[in-house]
MDTraj code that builds the backbone (N, CA, C; nanometers):
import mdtraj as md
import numpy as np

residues = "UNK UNK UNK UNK UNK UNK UNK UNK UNK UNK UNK UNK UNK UNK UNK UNK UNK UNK UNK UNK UNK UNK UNK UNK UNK UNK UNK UNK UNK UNK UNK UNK UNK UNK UNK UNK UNK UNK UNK UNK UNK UNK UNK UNK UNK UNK UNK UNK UNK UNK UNK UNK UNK UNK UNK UNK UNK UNK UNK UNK UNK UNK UNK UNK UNK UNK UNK UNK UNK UNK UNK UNK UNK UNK UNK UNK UNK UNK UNK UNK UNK UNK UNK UNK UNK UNK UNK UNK UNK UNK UNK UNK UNK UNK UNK UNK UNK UNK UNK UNK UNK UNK UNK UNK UNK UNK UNK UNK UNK UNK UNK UNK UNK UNK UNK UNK UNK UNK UNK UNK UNK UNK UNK UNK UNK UNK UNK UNK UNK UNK UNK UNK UNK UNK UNK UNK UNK UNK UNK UNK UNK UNK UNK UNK UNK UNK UNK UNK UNK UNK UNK UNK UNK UNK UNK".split()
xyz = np.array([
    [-0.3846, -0.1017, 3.5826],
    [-0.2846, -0.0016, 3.6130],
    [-0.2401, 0.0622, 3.4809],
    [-0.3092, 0.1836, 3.4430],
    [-0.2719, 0.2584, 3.3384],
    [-0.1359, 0.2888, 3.3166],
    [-0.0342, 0.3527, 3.3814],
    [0.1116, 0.3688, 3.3453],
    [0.1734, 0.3070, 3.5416],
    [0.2244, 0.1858, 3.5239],
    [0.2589, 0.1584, 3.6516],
    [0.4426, 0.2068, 3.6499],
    [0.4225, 0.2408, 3.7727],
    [0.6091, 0.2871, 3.7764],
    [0.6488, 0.1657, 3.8071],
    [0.8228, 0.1502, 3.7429],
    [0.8728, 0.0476, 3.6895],
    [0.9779, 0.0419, 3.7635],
    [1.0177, -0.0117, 3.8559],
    [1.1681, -0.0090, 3.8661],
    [1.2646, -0.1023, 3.8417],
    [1.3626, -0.0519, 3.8845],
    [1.5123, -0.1270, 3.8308],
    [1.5174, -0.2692, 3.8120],
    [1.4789, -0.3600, 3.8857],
    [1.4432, -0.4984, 3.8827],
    [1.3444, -0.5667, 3.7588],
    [1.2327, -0.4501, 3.7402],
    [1.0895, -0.4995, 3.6233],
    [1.1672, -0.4332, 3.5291],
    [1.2801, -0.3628, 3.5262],
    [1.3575, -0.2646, 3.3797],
    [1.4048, -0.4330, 3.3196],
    [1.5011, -0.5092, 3.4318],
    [1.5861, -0.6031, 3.3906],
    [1.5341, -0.7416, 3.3590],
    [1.3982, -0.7316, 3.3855],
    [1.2895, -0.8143, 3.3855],
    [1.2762, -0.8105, 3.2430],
    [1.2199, -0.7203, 3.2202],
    [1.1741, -0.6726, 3.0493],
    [1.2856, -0.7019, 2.9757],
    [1.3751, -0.6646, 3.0092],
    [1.5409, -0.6582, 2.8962],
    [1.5468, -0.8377, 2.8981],
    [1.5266, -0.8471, 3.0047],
    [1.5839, -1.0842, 2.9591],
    [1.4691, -1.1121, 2.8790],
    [1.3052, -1.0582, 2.9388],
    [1.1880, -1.1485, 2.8268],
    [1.2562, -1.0918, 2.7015],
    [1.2898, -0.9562, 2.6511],
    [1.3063, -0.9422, 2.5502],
    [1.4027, -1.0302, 2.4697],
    [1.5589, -1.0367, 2.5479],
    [1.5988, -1.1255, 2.4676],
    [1.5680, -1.2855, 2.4527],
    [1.5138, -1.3068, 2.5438],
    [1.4336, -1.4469, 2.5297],
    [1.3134, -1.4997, 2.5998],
    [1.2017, -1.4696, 2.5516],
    [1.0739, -1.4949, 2.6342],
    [1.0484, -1.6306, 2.6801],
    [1.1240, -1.7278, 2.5885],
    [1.1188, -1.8377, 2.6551],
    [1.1917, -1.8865, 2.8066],
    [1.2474, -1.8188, 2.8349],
    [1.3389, -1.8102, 2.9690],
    [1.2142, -1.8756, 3.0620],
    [1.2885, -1.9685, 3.1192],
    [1.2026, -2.0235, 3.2488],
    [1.2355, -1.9271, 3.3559],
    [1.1043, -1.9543, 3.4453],
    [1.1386, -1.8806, 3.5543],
    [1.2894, -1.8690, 3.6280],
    [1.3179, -1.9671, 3.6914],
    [1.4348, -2.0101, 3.6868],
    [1.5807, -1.9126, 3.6599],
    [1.5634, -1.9539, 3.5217],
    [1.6594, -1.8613, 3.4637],
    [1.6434, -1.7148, 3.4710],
    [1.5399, -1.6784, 3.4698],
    [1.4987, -1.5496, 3.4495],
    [1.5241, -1.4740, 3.6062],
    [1.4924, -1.5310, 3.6841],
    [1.4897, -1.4629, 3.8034],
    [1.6556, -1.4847, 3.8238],
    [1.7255, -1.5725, 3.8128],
    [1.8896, -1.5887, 3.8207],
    [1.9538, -1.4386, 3.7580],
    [1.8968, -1.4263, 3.6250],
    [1.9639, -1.3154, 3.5525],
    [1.9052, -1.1930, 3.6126],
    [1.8025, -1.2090, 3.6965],
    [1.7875, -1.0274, 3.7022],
    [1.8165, -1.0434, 3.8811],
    [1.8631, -1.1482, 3.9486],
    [1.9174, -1.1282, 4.1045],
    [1.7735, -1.1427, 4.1994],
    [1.7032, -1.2110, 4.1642],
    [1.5912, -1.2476, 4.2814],
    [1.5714, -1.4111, 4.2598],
    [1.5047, -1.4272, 4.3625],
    [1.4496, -1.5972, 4.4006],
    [1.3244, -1.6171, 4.2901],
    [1.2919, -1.7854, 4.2603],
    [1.1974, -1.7130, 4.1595],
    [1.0597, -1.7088, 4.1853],
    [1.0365, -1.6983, 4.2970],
    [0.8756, -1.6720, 4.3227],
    [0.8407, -1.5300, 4.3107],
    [0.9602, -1.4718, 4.3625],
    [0.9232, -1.3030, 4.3345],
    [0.9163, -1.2620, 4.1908],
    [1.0092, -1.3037, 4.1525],
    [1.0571, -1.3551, 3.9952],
    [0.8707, -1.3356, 3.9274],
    [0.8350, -1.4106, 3.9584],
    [0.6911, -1.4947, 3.8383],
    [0.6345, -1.4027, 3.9225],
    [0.5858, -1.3146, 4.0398],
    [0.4932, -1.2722, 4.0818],
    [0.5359, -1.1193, 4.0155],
    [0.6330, -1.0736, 3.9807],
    [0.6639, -0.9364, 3.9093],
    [0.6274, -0.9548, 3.7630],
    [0.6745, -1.0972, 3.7051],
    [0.6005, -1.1074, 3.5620],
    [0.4388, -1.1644, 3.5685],
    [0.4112, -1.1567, 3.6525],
    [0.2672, -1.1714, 3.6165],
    [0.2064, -1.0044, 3.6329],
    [0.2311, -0.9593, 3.7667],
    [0.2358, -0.8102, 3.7511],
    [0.2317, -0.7171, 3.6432],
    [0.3228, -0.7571, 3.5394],
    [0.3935, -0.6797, 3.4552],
    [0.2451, -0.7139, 3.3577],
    [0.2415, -0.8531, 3.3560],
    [0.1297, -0.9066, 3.2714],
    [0.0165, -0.8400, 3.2693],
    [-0.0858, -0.8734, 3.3833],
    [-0.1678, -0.7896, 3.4176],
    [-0.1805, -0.6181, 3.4611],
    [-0.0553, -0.5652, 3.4482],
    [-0.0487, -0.4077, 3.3981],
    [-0.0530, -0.4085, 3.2356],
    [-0.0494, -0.4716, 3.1451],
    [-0.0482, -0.4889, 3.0301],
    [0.1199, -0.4352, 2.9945],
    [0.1899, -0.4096, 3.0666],
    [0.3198, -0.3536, 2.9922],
    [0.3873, -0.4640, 2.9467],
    [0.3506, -0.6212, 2.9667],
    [0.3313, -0.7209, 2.8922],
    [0.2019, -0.7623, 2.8335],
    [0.2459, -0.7622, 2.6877],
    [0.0648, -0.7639, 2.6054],
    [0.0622, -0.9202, 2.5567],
    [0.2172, -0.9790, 2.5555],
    [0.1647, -1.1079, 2.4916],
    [0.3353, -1.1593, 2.5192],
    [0.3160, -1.2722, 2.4018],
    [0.4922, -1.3923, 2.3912],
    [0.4209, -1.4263, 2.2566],
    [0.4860, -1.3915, 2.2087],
    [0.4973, -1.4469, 2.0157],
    [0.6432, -1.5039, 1.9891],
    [0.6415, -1.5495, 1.8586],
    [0.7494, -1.6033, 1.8242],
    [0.8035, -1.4766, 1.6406],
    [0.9011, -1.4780, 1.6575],
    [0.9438, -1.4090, 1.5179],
    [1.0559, -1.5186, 1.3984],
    [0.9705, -1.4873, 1.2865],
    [0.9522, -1.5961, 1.2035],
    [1.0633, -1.5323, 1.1060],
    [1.0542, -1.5924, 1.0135],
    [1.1749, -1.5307, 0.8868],
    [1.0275, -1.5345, 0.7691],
    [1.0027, -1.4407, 0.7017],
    [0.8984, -1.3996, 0.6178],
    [0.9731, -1.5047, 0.4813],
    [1.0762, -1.4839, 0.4511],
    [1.1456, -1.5167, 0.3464],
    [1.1078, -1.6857, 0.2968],
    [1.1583, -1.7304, 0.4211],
    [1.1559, -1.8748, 0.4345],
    [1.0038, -1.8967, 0.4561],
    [0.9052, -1.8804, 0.4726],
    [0.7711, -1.8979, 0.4747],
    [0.7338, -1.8630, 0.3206],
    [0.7629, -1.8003, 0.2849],
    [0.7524, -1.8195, 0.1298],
    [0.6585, -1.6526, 0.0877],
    [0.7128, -1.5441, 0.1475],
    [0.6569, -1.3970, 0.1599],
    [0.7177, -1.2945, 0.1584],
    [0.8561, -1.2848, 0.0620],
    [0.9483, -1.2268, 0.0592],
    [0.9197, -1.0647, 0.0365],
    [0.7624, -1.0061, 0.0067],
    [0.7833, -0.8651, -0.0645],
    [0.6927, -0.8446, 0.1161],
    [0.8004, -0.7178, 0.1030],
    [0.7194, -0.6052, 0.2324],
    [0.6942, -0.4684, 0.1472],
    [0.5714, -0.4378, 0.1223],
    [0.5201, -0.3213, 0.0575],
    [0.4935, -0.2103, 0.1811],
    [0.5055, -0.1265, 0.1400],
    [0.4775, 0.0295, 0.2299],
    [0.3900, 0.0848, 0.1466],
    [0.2355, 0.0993, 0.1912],
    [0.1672, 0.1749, 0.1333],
    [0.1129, 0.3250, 0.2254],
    [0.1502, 0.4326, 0.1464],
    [0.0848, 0.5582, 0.2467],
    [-0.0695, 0.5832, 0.1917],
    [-0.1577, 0.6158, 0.2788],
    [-0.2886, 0.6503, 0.2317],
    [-0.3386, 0.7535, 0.2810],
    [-0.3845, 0.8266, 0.1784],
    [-0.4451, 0.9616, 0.2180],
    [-0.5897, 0.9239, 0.2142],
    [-0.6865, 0.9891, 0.3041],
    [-0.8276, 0.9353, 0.3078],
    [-0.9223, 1.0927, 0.2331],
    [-1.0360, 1.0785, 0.2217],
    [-1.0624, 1.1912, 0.1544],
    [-1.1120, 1.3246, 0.2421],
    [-1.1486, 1.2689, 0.3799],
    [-1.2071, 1.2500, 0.4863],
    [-1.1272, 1.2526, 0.6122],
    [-1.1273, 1.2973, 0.7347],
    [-1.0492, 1.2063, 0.8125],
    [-1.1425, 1.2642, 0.9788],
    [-1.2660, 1.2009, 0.9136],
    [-1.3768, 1.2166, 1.0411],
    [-1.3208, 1.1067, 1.1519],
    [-1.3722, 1.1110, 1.2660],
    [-1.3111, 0.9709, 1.3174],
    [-1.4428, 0.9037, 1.2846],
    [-1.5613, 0.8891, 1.2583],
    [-1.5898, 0.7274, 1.2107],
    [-1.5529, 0.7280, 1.0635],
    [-1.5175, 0.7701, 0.9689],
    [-1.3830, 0.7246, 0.8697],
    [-1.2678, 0.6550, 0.9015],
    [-1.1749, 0.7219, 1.0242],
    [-1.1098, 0.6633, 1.0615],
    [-1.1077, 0.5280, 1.1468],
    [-1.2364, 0.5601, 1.2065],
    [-1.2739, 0.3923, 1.2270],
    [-1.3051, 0.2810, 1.1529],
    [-1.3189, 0.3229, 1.0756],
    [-1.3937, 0.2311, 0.9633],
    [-1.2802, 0.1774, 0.8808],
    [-1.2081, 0.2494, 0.8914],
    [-1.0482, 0.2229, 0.8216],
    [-0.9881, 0.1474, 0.8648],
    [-0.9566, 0.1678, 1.0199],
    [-0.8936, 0.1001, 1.1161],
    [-0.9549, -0.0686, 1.1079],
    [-1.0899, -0.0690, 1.1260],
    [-1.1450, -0.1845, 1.1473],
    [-1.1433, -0.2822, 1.0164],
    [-1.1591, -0.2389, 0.8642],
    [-1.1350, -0.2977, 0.7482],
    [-0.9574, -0.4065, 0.7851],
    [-0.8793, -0.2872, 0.8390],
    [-0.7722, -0.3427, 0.8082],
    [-0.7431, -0.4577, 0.9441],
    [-0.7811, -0.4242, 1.0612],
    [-0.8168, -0.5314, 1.1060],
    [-0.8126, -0.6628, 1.0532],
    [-0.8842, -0.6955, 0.9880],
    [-0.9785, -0.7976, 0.8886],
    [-0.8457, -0.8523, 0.7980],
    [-0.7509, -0.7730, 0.8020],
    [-0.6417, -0.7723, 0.6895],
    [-0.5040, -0.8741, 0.7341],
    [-0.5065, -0.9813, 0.6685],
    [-0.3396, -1.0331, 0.7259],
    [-0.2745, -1.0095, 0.6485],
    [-0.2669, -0.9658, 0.5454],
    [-0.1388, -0.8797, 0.4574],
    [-0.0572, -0.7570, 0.5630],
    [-0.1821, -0.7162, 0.6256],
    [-0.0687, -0.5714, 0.6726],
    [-0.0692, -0.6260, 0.8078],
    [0.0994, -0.6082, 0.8044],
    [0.1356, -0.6425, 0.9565],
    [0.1349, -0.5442, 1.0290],
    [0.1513, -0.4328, 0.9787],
    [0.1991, -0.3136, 1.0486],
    [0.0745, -0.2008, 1.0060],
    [0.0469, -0.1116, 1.1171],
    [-0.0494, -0.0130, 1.0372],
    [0.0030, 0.0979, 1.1151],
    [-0.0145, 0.1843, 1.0672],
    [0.0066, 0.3694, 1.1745],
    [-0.0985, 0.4512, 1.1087],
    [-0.1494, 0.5317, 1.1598],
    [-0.2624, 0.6234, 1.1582],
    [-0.1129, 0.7653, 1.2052],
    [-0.0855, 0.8520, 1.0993],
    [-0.0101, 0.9460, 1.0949],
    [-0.0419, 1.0258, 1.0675],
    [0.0871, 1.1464, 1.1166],
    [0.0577, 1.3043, 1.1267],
    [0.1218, 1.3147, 0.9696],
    [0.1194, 1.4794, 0.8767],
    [0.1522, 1.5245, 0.7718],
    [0.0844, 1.4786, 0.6460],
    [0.1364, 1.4627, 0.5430],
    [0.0919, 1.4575, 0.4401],
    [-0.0117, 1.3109, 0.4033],
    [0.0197, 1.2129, 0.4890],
    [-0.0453, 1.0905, 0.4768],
    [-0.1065, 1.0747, 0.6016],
    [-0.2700, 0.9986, 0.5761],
    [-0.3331, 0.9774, 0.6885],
    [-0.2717, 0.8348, 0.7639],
    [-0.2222, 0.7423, 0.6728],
    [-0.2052, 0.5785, 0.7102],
    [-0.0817, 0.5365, 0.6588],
    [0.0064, 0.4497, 0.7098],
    [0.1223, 0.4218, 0.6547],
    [0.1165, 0.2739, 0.7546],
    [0.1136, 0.1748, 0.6452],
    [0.1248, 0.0377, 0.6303],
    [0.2080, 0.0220, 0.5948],
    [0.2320, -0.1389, 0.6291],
    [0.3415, -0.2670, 0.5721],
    [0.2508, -0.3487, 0.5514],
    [0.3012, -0.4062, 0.4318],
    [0.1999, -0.5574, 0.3808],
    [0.2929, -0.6488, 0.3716],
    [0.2974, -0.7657, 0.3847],
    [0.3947, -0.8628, 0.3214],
    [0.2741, -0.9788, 0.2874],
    [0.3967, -0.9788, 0.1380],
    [0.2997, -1.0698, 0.0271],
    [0.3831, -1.1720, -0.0316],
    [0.3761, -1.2407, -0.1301],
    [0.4284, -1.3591, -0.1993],
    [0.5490, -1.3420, -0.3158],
    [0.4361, -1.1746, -0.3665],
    [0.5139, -1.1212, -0.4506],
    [0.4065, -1.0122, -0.5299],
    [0.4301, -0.9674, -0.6361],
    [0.3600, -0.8352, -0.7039],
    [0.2513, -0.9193, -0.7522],
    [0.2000, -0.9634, -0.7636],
    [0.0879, -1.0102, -0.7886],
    [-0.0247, -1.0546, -0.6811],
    [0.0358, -1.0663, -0.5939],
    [-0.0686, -1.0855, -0.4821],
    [-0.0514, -1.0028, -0.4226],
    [0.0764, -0.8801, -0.4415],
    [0.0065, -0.7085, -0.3635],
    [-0.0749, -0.6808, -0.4403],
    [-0.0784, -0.6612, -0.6198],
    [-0.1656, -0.6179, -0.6918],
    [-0.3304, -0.6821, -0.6302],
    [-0.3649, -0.7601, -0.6133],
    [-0.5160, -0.8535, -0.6014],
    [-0.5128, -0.7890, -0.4181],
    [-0.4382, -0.7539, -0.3151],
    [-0.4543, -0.6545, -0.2049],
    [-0.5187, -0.5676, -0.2557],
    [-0.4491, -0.4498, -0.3346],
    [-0.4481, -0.2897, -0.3706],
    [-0.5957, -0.3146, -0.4534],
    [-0.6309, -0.4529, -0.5247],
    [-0.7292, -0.4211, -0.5880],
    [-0.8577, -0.5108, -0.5026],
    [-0.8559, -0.5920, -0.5012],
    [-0.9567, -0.6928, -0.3670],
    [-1.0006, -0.6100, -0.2438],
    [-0.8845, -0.5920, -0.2161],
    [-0.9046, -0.5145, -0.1123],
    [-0.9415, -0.3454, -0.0345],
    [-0.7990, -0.2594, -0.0713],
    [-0.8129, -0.1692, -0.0081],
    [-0.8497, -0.0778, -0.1046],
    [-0.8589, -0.0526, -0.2546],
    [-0.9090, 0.0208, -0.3396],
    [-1.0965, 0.0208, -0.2997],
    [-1.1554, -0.1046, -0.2604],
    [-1.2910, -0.0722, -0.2286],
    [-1.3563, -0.0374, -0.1395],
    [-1.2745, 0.0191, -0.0179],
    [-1.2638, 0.0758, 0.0784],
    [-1.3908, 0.2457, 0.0344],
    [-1.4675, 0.2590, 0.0918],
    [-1.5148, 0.4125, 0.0333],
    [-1.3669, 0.5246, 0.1430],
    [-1.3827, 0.6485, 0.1141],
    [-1.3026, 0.7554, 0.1396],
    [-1.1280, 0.7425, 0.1069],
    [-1.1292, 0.6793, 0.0302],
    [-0.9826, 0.6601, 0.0208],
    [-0.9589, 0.7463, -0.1445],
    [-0.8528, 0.8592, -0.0390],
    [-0.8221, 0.9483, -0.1420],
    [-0.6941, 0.9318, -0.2646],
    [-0.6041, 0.8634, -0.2042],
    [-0.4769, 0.7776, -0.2203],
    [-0.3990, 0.6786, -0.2015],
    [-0.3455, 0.6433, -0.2892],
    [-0.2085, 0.5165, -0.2283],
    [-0.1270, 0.5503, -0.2987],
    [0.0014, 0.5252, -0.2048],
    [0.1304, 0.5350, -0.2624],
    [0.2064, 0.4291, -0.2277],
    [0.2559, 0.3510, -0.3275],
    [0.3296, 0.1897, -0.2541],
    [0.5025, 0.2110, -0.2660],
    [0.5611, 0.1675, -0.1810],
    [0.6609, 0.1718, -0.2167],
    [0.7506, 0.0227, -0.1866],
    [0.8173, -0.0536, -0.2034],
    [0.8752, -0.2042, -0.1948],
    [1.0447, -0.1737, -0.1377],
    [1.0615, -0.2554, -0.0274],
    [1.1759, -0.2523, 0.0311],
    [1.2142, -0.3708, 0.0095],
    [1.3790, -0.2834, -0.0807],
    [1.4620, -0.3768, -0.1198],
    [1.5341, -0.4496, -0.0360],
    [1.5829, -0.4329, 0.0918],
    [1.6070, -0.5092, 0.1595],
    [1.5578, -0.4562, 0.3087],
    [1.6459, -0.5551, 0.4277],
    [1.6086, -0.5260, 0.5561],
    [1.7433, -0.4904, 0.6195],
    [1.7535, -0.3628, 0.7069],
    [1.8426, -0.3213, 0.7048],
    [1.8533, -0.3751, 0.8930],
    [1.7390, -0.3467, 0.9734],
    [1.7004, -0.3971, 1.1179],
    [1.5601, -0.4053, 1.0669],
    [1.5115, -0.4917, 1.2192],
    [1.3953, -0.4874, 1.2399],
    [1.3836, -0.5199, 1.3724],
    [1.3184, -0.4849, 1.4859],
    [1.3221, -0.5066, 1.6072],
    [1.1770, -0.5477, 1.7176],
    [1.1852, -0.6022, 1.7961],
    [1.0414, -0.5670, 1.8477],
    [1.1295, -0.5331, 1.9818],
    [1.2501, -0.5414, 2.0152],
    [1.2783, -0.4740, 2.1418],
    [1.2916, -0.3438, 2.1729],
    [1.2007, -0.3269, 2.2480],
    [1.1955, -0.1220, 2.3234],
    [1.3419, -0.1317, 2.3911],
    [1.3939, 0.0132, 2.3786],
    [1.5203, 0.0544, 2.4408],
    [1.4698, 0.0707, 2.5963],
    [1.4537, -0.0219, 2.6449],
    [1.4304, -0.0010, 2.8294],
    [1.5508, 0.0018, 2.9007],
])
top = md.Topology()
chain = top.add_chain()
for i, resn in enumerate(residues, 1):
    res = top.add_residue(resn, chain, resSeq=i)
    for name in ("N", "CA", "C"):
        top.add_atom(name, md.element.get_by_symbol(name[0]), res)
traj = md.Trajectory(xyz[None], top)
């Protein structure tokens, strides 16, 4: 089901996994006003429409010992799509960048990396994405702090 219509019940569905995916059925169907068989048969629904893609857990980068989040923009020299595939798929391959976007204006790519510290972005920028062929640019920039960060959609 490419875009399934959603209603009011799978809205309030989404809003509890969001604030806690661990929610047992149970609970979950309590907070959004149904029994919970209907409950688990709308989140599996939801599942298999993909408008649920997964259940992860969110970590503290800091305390894992990965305190630098780098922003690199990249201009390509090129921007055929098998360039852009080829781009896409390198970074794939990549657990430095958590984040990738393929963007409109002045930059083709705008990443997040998180690293240890400047020395293991430096051995990225150079190991890595500098040997990339078509890469016209990088521009890095390091965020000094975190102001939000979210994975919850405004549903």
């Amino acid at each position: 089901m490419p875009n399934p219509t959603l209603d009011a019940i799978d809205l309030k569905i989404i809003a509890a996994l969001q604030k806690n995916a661990k929610a047992t059925t149970n609970d979950l169907a309590e907070a959004v006003g149904l029994s919970p068989s209907p409950c688990a048969r709308r989140v599996r629904l939801l599942e298999s429409a993909g408008v649920i893609k997964g259940y992860t857990v969110v970590l503290d980068q800091k305390k894992l010992g990965l305190p630098i989040s780098a922003f690199a923009s990249i201009k390509l020299e090129r921007q055929r799509e098998d360039d852009l595939d080829r781009f896409s798929q390198a970074v794939l391959r990549w657990p430095e960048v958590v984040d990738c976007y393929l963007m409109t204006g002045q930059r083709d790519y705008l990443m997040r990396i998180v690293v240890r510290d400047l020395e293991a972005y430096e051995r990225f920028i150079k190991d890595k994405l500098t040997r990339l062929d078509n890469i016209a640019s990088i521009e890095s920039s390091f965020a000094l702090g975190q102001v939000k960060r979210s994975e919850v959609l405004p549903v």
